[in-house]
C-alpha atoms as one frame of an Amber mdcrd trajectory, in Angstrom:
protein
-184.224-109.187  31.799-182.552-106.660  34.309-179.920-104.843  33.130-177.641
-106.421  36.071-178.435-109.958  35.743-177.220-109.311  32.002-173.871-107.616
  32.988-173.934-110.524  35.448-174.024-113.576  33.016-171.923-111.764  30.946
-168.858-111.644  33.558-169.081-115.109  34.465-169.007-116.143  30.945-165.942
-114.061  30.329-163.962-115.098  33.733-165.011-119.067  32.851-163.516-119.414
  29.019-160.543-117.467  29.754-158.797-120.101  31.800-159.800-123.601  29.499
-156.584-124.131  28.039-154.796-125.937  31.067-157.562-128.051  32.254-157.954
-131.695  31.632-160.958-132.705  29.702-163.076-134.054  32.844-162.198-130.408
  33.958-163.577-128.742  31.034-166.585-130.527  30.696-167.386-130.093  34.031
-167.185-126.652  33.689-169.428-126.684  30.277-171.894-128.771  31.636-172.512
-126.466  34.783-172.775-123.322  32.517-175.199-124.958  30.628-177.220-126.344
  33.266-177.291-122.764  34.695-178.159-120.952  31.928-181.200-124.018  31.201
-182.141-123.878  35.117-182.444-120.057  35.093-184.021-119.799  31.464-186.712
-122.745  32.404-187.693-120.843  35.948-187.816-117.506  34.260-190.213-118.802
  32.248-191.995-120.553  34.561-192.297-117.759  37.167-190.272-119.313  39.536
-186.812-118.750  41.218-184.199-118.110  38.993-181.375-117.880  41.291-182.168
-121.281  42.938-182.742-122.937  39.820-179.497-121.495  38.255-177.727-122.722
  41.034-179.303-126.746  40.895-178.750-126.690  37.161-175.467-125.327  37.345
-174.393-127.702  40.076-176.330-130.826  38.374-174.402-129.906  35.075-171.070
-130.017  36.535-171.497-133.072  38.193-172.882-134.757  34.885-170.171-133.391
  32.677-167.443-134.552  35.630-168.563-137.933  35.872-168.986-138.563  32.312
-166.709-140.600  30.377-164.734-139.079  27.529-165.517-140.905  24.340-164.237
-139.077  21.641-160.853-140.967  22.162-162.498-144.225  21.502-163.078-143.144
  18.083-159.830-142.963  16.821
């Protein structure tokens, strides 16, 4: 992997858990599902010898809207 697509993912791993604490819980899995979405976009494409980028970016942006419109149901079972 190139040295700044490391220092890259690293940063917006940093900036994205520092700020968690206030969110509501749509908000934070939102946010969880679009980094993981990324991250399983960019790793699949890599692999495959396609885009990364573009496939970081519809993985990222598919997780997000998963983990927003999800229900919550850990406070069903109570």
């Amino acid at each position: 992997m190139r040295p700044i697509a490391i220092v890259l993912a690293m940063s917006l791993i940093l900036i994205g858990g520092t700020g968690c604490s206030d969110m509501k819980r749509w908000e934070q899995r939102a946010l969880s599902g679009g980094a993981i979405g990324a991250a399983a976009g960019g790793s699949i494409a890599y692999v495959a010898g396609g885009p990364v980028l573009g496939a970081a970016l519809l993985g990222g942006a598919a997780g997000a809207a998963i983990g927003g419109l999800t229900t919550d149901n850990s406070s069903h079972h109570k």
